[in-house]
C-alpha positions in Angstrom: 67.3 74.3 111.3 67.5 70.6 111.2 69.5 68.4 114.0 72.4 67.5 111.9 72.6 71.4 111.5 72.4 72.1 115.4 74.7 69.2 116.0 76.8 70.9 113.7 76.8 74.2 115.1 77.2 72.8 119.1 80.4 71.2 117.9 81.6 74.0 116.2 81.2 75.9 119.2 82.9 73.6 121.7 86.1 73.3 119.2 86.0 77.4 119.2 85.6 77.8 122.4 88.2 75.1 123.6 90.6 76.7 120.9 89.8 80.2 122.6 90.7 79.1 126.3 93.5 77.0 125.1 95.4 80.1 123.1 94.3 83.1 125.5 97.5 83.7 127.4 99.4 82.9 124.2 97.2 85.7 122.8 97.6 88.3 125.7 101.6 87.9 125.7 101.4 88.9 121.4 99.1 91.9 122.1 101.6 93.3 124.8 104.7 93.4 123.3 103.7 95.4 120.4 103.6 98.1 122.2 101.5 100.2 119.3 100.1 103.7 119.8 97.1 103.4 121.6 95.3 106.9 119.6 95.5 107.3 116.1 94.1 109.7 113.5 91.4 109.2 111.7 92.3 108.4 108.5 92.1 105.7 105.8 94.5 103.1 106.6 93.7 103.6 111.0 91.2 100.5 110.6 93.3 98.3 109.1 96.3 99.2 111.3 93.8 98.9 114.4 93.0 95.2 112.7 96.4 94.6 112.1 97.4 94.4 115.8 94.5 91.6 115.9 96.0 89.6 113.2 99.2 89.7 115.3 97.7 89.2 118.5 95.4 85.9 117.4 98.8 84.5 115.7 98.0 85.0 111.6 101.4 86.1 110.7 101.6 85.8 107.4 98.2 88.1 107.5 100.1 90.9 109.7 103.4 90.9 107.4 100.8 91.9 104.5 99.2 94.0 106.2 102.1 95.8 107.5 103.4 96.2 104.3 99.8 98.1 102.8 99.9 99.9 106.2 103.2 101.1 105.6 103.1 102.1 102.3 99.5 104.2 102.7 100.9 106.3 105.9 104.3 107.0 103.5 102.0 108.2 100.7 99.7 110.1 103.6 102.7 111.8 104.6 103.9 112.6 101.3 100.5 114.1 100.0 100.3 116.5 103.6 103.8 118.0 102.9 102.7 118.9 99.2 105.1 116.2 97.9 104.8 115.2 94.2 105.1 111.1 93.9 105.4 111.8 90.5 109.1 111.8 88.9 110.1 114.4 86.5 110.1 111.9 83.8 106.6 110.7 84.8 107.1 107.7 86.3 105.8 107.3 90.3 108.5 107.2 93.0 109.2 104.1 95.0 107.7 103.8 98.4 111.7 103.7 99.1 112.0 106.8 96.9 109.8 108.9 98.8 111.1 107.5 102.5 114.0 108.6 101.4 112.8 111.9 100.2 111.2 112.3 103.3 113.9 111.5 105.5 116.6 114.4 103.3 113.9 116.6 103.7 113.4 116.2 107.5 110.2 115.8 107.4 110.7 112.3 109.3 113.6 111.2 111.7 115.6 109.0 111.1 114.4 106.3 113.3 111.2 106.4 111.4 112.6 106.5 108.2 114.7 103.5 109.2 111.6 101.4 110.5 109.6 102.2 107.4 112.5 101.4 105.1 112.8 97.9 107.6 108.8 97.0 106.6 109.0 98.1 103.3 112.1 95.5 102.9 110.8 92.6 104.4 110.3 90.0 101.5 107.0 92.6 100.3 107.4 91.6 96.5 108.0 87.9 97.6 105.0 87.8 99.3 103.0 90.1 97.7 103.4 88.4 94.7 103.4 84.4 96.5 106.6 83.7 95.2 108.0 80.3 96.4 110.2 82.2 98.9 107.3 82.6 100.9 108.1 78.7 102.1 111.1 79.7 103.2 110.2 83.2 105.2 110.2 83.3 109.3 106.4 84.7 109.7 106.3 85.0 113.2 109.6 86.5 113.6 109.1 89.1 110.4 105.4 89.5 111.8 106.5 91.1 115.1 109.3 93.1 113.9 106.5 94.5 111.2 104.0 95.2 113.5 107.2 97.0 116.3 108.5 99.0 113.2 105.1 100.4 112.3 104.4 101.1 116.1 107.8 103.4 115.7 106.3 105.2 112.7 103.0 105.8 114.2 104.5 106.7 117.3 106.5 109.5 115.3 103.5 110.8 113.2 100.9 110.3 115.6 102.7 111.1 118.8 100.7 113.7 121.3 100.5 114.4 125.1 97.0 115.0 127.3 97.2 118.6 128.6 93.8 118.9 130.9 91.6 116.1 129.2 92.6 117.2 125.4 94.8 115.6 122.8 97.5 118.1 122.1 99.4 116.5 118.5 103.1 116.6 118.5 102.3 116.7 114.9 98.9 118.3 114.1 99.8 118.5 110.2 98.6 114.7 110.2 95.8 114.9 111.9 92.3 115.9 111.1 91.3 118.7 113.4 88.1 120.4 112.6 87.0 124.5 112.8 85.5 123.6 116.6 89.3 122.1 117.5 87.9 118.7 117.7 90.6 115.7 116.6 89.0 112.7 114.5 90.9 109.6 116.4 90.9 106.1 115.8 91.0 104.5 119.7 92.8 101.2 120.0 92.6 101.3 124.1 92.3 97.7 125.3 
């Protein structure tokens, strides 16, 4: 490494860690009022929910609405595919993501409250953003961001809800998680 190169990196260092002390508190006061489940199962989309609260938390809105959306719509077609749900149409054409919330919801297999928060997410600008559309100038990030990321805390609340009874995860729900022969739960741990 060459001196212009170690000059280079020492300044980059300073500005990141003058950035970092300048936007902690700002950062604390995101990440609590989420609120988000702090024990998830294991599954496909826990990562990306887990890195969605980050996204939020270090102030990349725009990020977190997308996120959200993909979040949502992978624990609606998780659900669907554990209650034996065809996302298939009789005519052959794939249900909506609002289709099968609502499909869900009639069928009771979610509450209300859930399907209402889903239905919240799934409605928030997703095909304007999704596809860039010049709406995107005119959306509220940060305000959309946070009632994304609350409205997916609802949800996960809902699916992966559970209580400690002597040191064990009991599942309100254990149709959504993985729980293997032994009676051990795969978790995703999102405990700061």
């Amino acid at each position: 490494m060459d001196s212009s190169e170690r000059i280079r990196r020492m300044q980059l260092k300073e500005s990141l860690e003058s950035e970092c002390r300048s936007t902690v508190e700002q950062k604390i006061n995101r990440y609590l009022e989420i609120e988000h489940q702090k024990i998830i199962g294991g599954h496909n989309f826990s990562k990306a929910s887990s890195e969605c609260i980050y996204l939020y938390r270090d102030g990349y809105f725009v990020g977190t609405v997308m996120m959200n959306h993909a979040i949502n719509e992978g624990i609606i077609k998780f659900i669907t595919d554990r209650n034996s749900i065809s996302r298939q149409k009789e005519n052959g054409d794939t249900k909506t993501i609002e289709e099968l919330i609502n499909e869900l919801k009639e069928r009771k297999i979610i509450l209300n409250e859930c399907a209402k928060a889903s239905i919240k997410i799934w409605n928030s600008f997703r095909a304007d953003i999704h596809h860039m559309n010049p709406k995107v100038m005119e959306i509220p990030f940060k305000e959309l961001a946070l009632k994304n990321i609350k409205n997916l805390a609802v949800i996960e609340k809902e699916i992966f809800g559970f209580d400690i009874n002597n040191g064990a995860i009991v599942p309100h729900r254990p149709k959504y998680w993985n729980i293997n022969k032994n009676g051990m739960i795969e978790t995703f741990l999102r405990l700061e």
